[in-house]
Each structure stands twice: as structure tokens, then as C-alpha cells.
N, C-alpha and C positions, 0 to 999 in steps of 0.2 A: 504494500500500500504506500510505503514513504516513496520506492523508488520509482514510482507515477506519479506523484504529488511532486517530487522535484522535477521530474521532464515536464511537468504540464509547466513550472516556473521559470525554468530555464528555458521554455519556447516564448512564454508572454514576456520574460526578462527582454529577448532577442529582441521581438517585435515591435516592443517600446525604445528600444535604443535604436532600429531601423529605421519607424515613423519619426521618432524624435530627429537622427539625424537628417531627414528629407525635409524636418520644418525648418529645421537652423539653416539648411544650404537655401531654402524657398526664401526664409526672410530677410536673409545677408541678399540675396542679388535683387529682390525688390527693395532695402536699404539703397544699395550701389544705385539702381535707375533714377532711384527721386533723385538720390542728390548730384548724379551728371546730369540730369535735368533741369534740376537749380541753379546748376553751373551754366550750363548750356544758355538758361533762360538770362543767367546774371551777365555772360561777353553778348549776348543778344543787345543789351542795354537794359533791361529790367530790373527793376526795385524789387528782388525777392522778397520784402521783407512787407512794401507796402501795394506792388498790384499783382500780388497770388492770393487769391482767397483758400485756395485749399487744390490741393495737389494731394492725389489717393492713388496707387498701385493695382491695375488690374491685367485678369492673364484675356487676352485677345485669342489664342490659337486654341483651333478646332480638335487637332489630335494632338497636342502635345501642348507644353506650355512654352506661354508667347507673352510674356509682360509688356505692357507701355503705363507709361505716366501721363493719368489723366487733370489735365490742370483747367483751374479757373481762374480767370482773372475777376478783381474784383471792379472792373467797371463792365465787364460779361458775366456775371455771376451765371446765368442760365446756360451758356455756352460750354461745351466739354471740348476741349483743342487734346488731341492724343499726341504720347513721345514717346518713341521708341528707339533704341539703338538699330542703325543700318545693318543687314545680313552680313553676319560674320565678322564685323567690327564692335569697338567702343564708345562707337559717332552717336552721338544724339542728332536724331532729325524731328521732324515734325511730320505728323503723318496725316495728309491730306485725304479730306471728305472722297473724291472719289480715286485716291487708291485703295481706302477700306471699301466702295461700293467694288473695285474689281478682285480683290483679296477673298470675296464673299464666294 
């Protein structure tokens, strides 16, 4: 009886340290986007400080994950402007209305 009761812990032990580390690598690289986005926004000329109202991390891709930084400025507060790093680089771009209508 004990020596099932330890495999069943040592499997959930595993599991929690496997999901655990898939959420620390998920929220260090949505950390990294906002803030080269900040950047990005800050050599843009932008007052990070007084026209972002709020800037939130979301995954964009269909089968896999695909972050962009969604920002608002705060004289468009209703407006969502998306960011994302260019395929295969560190570049921040902005990702325009109708290349997310063909990305669809």
C-alpha cells in the first residue's frame, strides 16, 4: 500500500514541477514583450508613462502560442493597437488591422 501511495506522489510531484515550469517560461516571455514594447513605444516618441493607459499580454496563434502586446493609449482608450515581435527576430513591430484580417 505505501509503495503506491509514493508512485501516485512522485507522479503528481513531477506534474506540478512540469506545469509549474511551462508557467514561469509563459510568464518571463510575456514579461520580455510588454517591456520591448515599452521600449519600442518609448524610441517611437511616447510618454510611457502618460499616453498608455494599459498595455495587457495576449496569445494571438491558432495552434500554438503567439503573444502580442495589446496597448491602449489613453486618448484611444476604446482602441486595441497589437505588438508583436517580427518572425524569428526580437523587433517589435506593430501589427496592422488587415494583416491580422489575412493571418485569419
Amino acid at each position: 500500500m505505501m509503495k503506491g501511495r509514493n508512485v501516485v506522489l512522485i507522479v503528481l510531484g513531477a506534474l506540478l514541477l512540469f506545469n509549474g515550469g511551462r508557467w514561469f517560461l509563459a510568464y518571463q516571455a510575456q514579461q520580455e514583450l510588454k517591456e520591448d514594447t515599452l521600449s519600442y513605444l518609448t524610441e517611437q516618441g511616447y510618454d510611457t508613462e502618460n499616453d498608455i493607459e494599459d498595455i495587457t499580454v495576449v496569445n494571438v496563434g491558432r495552434d500554438g502560442v503567439v503573444y502580442s502586446a495589446v496597448v491602449n493609449f489613453t486618448d484611444e482608450p476604446e482602441v486595441d493597437y497589437f505588438y508583436a515581435y517580427r518572425p524569428n527576430t526580437k523587433e517589435i513591430t506593430k501589427i496592422d488591422e488587415e494583416d491580422h484580417r489575412t493571418n485569419k
